[in-house]
C-alpha positions, 0 to 999 in steps of 0.5 A: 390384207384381210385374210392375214389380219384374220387368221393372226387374229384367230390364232391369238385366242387359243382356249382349252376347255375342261368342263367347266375350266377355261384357259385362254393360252395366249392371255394366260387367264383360267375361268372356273364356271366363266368366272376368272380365277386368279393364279400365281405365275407358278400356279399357271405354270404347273397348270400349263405343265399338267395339261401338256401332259394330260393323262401321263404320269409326272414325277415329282422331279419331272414337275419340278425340273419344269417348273423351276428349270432346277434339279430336285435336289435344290427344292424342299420336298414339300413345296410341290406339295403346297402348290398342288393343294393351291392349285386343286382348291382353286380349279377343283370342286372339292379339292379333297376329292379332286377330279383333275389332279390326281395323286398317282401314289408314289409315282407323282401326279397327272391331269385326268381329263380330255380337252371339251374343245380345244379350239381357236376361236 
């Protein structure tokens, strides 16, 4: 009974690290420099749907097929526009000169960066 109560326990707090970017999977909570960052379910998402992908191109329709479960032609070209400003100002230093979502120029975004320890703690 105690091996099961632990490893259920340890499998429940998956956390991604990206220097000094914190997310607890499970919990769905971000930390930026251990203090928490506050998302809205669609920022979380397109977080989670980067960092799925971290390193490979996304479209703008791939993103937003995932995000909204529509086809692109339903969603204004902008609105990805305006959560991925949302987002960079919240994880990035600088969001003019963001370190992880990066603007691949008429192909869409990716996230740039390797997991520090992708762990179960």
């Amino acid at each position: 009974i105690l091996r099961r109560k632990g490893k259920s326990q340890d499998s429940n707090k998956k956390i991604l690290k990206f220097k000094n970017i914190s997310i607890h999977t499970l919990e769905a909570r971000v930390f930026k420099n251990n203090e928490e960052m506050f998302l809205t379910s669609a920022e979380y998402k397109l977080l989670l749907i980067l960092i799925q992908n971290k390193n490979m191109v996304l479209s703008r329709a791939q993103i937003l097929e995932k995000l909204w479960d529509v086809t692109y032609d339903f969603i204004n070209d902008n609105t990805l526009s305006v959560y991925i400003k949302r987002l960079r100002e919240k994880i990035e230093d600088d969001s003019s000169k963001p370190q992880y979502i990066l603007t691949v120029r008429g192909l869409g975004y990716k996230w740039n960066g390797s997991d520090d320890n992708e762990n179960t703690i």
